[in-house]
BAGUNU-93642 format. One record per atom (N, C-alpha, C): residue number from 0; residue in three letters; x, z, y. Coordinates in Angstrom, 2 decimals, always signed. Each point is the difference from the previous one (the first is absolute). Last residue first. Layout:
{node NUM, 'ALA', {X, Z, Y}}
...
***
This chain:
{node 103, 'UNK', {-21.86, +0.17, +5.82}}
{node 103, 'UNK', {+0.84, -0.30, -0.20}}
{node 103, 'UNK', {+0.69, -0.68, +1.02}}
{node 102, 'UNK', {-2.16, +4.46, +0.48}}
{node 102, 'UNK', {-0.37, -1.20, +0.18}}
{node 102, 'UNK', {+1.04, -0.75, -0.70}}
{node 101, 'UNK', {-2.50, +5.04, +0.21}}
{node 101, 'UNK', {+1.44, -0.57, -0.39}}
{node 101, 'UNK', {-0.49, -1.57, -0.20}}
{node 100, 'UNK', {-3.07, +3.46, -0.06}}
{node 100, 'UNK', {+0.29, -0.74, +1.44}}
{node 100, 'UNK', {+0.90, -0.77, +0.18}}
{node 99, 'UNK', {-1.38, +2.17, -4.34}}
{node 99, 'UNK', {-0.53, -1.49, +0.70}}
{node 99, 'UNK', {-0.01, -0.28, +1.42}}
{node 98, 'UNK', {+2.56, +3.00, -3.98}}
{node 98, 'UNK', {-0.03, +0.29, +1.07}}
{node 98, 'UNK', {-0.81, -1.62, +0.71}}
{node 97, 'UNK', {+0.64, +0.94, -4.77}}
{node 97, 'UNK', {-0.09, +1.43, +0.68}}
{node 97, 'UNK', {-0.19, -0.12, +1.31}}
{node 96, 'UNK', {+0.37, -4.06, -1.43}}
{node 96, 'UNK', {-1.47, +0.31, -0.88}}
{node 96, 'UNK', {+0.48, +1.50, +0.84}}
{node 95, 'UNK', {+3.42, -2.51, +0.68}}
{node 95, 'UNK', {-1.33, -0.13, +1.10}}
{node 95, 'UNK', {-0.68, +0.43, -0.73}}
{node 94, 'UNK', {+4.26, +0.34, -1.87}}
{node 94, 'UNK', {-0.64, +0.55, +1.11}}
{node 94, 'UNK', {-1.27, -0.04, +1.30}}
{node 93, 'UNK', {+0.86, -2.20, -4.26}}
{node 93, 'UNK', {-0.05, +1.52, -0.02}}
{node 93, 'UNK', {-0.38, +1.02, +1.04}}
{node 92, 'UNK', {+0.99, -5.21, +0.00}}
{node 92, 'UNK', {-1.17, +0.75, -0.44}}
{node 92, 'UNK', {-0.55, +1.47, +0.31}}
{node 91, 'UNK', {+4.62, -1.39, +0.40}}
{node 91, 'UNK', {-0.91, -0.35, +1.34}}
{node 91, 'UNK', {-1.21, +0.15, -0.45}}
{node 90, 'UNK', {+2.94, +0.20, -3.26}}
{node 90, 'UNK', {+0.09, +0.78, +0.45}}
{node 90, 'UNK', {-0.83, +0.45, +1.90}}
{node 89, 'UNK', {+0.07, -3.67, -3.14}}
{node 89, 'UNK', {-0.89, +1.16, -0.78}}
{node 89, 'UNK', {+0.26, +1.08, +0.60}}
{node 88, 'UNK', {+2.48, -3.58, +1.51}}
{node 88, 'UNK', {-1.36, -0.47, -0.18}}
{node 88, 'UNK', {-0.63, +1.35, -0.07}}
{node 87, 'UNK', {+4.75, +0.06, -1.08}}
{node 87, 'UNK', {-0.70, -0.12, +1.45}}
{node 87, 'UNK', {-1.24, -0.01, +0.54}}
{node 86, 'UNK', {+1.48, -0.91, -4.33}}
{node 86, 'UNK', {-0.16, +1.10, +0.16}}
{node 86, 'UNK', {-0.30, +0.53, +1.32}}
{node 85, 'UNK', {+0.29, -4.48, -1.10}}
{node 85, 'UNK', {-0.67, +0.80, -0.34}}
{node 85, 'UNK', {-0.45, +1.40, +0.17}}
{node 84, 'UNK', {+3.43, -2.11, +1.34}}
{node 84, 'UNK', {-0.88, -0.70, +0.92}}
{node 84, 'UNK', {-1.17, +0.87, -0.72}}
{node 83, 'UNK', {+3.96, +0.46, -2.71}}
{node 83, 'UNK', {-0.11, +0.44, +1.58}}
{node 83, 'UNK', {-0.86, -0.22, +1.26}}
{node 82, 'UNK', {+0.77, -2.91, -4.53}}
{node 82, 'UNK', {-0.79, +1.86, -0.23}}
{node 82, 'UNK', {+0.24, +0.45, +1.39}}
{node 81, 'UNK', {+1.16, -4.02, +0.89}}
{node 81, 'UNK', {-1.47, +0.12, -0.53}}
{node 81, 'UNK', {-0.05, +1.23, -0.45}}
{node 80, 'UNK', {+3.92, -1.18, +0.91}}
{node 80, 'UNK', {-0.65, +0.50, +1.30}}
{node 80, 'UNK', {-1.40, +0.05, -0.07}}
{node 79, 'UNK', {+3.13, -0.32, -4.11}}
{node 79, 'UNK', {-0.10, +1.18, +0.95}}
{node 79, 'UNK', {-0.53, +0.21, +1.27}}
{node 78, 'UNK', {+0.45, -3.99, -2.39}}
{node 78, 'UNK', {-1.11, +0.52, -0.87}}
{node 78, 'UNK', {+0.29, +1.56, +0.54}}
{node 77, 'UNK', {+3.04, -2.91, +2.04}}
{node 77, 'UNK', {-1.46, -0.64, +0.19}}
{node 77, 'UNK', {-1.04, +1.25, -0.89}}
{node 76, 'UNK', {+4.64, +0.36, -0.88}}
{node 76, 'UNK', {-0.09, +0.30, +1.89}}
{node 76, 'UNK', {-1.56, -0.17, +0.20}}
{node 75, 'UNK', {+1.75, -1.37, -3.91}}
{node 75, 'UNK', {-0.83, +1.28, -0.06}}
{node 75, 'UNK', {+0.24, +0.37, +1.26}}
{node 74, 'UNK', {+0.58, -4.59, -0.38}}
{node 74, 'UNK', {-0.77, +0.17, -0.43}}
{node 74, 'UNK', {-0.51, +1.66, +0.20}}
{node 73, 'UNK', {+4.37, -0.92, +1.81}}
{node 73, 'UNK', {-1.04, -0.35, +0.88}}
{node 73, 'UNK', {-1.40, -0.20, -0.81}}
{node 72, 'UNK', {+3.98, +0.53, -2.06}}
{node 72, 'UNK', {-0.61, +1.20, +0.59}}
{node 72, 'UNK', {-0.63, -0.03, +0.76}}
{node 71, 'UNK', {+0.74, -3.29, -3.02}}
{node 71, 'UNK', {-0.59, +0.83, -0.38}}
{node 71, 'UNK', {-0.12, +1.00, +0.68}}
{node 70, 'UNK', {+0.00, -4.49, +2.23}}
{node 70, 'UNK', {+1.07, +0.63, -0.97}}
{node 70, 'UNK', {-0.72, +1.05, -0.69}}
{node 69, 'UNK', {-1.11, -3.51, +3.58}}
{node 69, 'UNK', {-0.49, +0.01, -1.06}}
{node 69, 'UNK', {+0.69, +0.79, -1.02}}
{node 68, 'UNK', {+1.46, -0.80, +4.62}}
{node 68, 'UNK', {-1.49, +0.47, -0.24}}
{node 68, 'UNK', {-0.77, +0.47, -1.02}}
{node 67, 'UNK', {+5.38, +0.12, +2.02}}
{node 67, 'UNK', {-0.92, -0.76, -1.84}}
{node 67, 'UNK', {-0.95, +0.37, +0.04}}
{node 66, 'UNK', {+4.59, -0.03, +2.69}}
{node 66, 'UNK', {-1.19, -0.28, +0.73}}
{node 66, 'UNK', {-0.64, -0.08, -1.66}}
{node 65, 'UNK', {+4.93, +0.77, +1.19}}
{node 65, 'UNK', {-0.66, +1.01, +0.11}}
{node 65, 'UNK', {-1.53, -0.22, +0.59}}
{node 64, 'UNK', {+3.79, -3.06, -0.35}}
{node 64, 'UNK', {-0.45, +0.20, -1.45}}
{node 64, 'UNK', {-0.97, +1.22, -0.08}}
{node 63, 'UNK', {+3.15, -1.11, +3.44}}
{node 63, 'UNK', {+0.92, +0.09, -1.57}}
{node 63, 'UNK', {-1.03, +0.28, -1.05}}
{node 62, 'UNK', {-1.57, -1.17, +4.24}}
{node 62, 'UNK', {+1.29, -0.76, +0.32}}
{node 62, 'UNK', {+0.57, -0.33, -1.79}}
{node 61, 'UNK', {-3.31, +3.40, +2.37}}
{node 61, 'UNK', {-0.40, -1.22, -0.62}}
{node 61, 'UNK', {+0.88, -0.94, -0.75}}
{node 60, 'UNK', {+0.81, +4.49, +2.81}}
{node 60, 'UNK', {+0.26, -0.65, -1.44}}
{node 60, 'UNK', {-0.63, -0.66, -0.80}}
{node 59, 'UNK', {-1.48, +1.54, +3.85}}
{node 59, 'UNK', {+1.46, +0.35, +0.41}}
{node 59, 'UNK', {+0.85, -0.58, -1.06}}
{node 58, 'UNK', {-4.76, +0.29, +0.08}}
{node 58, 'UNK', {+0.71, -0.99, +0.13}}
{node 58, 'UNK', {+1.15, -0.18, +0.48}}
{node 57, 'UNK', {-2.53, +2.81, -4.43}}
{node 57, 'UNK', {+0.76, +0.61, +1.62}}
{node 57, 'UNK', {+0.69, -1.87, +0.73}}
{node 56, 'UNK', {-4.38, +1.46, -4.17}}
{node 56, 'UNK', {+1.70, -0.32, +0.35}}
{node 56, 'UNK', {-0.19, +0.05, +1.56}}
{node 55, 'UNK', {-3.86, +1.14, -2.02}}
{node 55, 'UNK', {+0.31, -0.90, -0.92}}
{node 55, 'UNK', {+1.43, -1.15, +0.34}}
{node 54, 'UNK', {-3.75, +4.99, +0.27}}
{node 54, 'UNK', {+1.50, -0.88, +1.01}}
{node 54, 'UNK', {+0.14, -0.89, -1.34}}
{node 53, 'UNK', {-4.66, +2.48, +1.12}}
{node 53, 'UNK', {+0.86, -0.07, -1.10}}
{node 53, 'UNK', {+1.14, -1.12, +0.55}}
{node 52, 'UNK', {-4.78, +2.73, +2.50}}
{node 52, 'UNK', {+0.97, -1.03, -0.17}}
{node 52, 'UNK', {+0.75, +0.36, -1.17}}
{node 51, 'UNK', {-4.33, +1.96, +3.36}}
{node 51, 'UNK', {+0.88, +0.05, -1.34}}
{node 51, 'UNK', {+0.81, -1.36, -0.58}}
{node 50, 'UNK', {-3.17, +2.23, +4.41}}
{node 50, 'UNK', {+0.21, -1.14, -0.68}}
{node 50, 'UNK', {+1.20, +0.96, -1.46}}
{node 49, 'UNK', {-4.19, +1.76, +4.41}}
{node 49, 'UNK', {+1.41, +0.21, -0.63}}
{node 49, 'UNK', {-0.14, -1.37, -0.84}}
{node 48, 'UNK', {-3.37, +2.58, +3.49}}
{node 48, 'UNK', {+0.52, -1.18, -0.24}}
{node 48, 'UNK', {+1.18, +0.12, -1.05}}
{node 47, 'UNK', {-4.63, +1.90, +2.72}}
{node 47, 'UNK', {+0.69, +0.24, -0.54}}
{node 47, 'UNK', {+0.71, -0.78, -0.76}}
{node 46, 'UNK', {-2.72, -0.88, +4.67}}
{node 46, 'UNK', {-0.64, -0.12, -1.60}}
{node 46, 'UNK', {+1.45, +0.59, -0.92}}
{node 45, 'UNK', {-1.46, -1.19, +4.69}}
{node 45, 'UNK', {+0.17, +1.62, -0.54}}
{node 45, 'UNK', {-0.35, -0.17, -1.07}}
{node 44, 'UNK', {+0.42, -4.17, +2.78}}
{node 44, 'UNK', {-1.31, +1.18, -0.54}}
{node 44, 'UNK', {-0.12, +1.08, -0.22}}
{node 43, 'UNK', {+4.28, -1.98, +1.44}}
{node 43, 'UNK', {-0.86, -0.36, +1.05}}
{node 43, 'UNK', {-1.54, +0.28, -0.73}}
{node 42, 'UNK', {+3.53, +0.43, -2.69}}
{node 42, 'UNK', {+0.22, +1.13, +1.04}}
{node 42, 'UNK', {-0.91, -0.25, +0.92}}
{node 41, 'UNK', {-0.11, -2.83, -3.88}}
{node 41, 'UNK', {-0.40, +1.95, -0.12}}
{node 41, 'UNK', {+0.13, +0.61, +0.94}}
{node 40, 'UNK', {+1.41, -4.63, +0.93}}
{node 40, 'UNK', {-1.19, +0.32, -0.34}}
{node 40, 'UNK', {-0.50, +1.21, -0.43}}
{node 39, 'UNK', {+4.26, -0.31, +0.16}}
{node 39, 'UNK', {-0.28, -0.37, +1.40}}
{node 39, 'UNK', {-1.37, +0.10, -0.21}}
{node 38, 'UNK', {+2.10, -0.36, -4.02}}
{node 38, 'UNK', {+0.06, +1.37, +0.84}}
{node 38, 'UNK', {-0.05, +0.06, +0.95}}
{node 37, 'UNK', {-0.32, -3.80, -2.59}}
{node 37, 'UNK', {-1.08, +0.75, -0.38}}
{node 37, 'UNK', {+0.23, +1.54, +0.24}}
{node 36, 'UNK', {+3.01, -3.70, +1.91}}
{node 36, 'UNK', {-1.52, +0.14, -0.14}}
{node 36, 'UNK', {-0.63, +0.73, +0.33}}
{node 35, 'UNK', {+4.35, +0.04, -1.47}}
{node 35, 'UNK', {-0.01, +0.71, +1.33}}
{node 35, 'UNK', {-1.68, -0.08, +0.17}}
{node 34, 'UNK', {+1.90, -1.12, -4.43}}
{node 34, 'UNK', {-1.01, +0.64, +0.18}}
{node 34, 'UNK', {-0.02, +0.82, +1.20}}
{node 33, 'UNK', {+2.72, -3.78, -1.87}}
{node 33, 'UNK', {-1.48, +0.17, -0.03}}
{node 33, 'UNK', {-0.33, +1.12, +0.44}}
{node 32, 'UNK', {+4.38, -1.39, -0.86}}
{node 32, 'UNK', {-0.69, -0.45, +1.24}}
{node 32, 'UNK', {-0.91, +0.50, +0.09}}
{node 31, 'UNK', {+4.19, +2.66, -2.05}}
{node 31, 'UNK', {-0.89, -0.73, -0.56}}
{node 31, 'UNK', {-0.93, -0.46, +1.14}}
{node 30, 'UNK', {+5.03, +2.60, -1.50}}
{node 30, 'UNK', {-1.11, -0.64, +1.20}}
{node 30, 'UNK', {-1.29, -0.36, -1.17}}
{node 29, 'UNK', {+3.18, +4.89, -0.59}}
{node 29, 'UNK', {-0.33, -1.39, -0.07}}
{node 29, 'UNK', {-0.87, -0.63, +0.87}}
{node 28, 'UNK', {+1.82, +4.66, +0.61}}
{node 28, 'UNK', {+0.42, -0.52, -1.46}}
{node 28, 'UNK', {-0.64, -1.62, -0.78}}
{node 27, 'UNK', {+1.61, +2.69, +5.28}}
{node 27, 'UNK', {-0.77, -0.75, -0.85}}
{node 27, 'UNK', {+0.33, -0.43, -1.16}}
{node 26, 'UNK', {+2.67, +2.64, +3.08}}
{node 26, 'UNK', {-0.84, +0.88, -0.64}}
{node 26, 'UNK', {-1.18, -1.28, -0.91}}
{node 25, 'UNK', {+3.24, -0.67, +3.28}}
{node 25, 'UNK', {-0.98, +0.64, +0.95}}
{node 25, 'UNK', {-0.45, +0.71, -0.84}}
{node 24, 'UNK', {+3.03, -3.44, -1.24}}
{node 24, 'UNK', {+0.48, +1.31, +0.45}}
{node 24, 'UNK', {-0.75, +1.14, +0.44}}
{node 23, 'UNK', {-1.64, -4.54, -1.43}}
{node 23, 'UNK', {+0.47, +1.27, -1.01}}
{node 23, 'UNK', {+0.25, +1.30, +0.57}}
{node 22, 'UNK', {-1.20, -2.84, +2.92}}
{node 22, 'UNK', {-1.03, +0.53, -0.24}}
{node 22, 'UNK', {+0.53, +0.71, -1.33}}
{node 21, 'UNK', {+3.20, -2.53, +2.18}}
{node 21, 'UNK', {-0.18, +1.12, +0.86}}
{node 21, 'UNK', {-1.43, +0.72, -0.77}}
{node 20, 'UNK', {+1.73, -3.94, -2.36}}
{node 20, 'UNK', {+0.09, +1.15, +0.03}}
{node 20, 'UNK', {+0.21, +1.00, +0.85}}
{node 19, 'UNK', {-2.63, -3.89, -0.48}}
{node 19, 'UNK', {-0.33, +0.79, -0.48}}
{node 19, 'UNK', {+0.92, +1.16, -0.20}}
{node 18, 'UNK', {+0.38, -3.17, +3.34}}
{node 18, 'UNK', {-1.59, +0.64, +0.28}}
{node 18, 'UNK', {+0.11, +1.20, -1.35}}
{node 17, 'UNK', {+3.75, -2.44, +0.23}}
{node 17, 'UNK', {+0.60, +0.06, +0.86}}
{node 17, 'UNK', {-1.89, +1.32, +0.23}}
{node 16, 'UNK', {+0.20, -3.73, -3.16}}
{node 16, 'UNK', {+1.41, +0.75, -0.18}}
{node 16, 'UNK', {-0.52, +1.44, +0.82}}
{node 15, 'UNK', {-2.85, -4.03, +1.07}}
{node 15, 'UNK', {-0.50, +0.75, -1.21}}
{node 15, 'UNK', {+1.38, +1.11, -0.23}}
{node 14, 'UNK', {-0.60, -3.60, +3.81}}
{node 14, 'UNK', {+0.28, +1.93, -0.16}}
{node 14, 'UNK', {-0.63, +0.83, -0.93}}
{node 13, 'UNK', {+0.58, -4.70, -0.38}}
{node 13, 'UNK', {+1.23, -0.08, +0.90}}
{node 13, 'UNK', {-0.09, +1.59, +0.24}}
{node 12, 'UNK', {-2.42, -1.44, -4.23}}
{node 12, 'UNK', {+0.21, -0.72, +1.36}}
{node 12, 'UNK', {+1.14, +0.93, +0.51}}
{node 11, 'UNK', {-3.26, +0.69, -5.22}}
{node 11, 'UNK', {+1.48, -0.44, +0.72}}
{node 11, 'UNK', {-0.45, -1.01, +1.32}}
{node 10, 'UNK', {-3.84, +3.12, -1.76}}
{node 10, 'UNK', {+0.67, -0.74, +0.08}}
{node 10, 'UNK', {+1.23, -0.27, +0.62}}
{node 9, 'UNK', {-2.84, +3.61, +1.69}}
{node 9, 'UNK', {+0.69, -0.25, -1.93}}
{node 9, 'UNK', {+0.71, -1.09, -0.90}}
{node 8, 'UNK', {-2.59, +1.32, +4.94}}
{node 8, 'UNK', {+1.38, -0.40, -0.46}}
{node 8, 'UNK', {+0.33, +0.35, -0.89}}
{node 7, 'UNK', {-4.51, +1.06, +1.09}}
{node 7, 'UNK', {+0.30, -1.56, -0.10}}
{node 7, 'UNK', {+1.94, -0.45, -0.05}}
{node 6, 'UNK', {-2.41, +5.12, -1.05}}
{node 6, 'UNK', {+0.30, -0.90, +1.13}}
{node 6, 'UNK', {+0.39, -1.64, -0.19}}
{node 5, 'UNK', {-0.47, +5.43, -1.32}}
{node 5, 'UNK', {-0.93, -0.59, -0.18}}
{node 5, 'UNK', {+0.36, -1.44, +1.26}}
{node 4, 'UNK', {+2.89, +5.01, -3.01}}
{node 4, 'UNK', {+0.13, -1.18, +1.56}}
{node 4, 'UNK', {-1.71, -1.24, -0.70}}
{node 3, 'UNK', {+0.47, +5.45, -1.77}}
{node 3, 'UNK', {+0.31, -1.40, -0.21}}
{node 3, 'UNK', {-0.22, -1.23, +1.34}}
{node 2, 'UNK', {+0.75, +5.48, -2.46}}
{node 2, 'UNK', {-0.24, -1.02, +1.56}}
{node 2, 'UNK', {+0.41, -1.01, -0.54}}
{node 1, 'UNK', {-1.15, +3.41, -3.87}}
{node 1, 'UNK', {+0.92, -0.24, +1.13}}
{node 1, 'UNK', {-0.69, -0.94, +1.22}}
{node 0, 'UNK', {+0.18, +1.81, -5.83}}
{node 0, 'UNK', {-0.84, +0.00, +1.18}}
{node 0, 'UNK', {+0.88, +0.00, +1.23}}
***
């Protein structure tokens, strides 16, 4: 669990190097684009927001081979964010059946 950078420079360019690692340094344990979104939108409704991810290589080391969407640890990377989503789930239940002011 950690901070994760959310941002259209993930891709290799001219300040992909240079963007991601002041944000390492900052403490970010990975990028990923998607989901500045769908946290701008929670924030501008007040709608409660989080994401879940699985790293599937560092592009600091694309270079040597360090990219495999399809690998096996990126499979149980995958079948762990589903039990975790889940559980998540049930756990937001929970807490709204005891408590129904509690909004999602």
């Amino acid at each position: 669990m950690g901070v994760t950078l959310t941002s259209g420079n993930f891709y290799p360019g001219p300040a992909m190097a240079s963007t991601l690692q002041v944000n390492a340094d900052a403490g970010a344990l990975s990028v990923e684009m998607e989901n500045a979104t769908l946290f701008c939108v929670g924030s501008v409704r007040g709608i409660r927001t989080g994401a879940i991810a699985t790293i599937d290589g560092s592009p600091f080391h694309w270079d040597e081979g360090d990219y495999d969407p399809e690998g096996k640890v990126v499979a149980e990377g995958k079948k762990n964010m589903i039990l975790t989503g889940l559980r998540v789930a049930k756990k937001i239940v929970l807490e709204n059946e005891s408590s129904p002011s509690l909004s999602l």
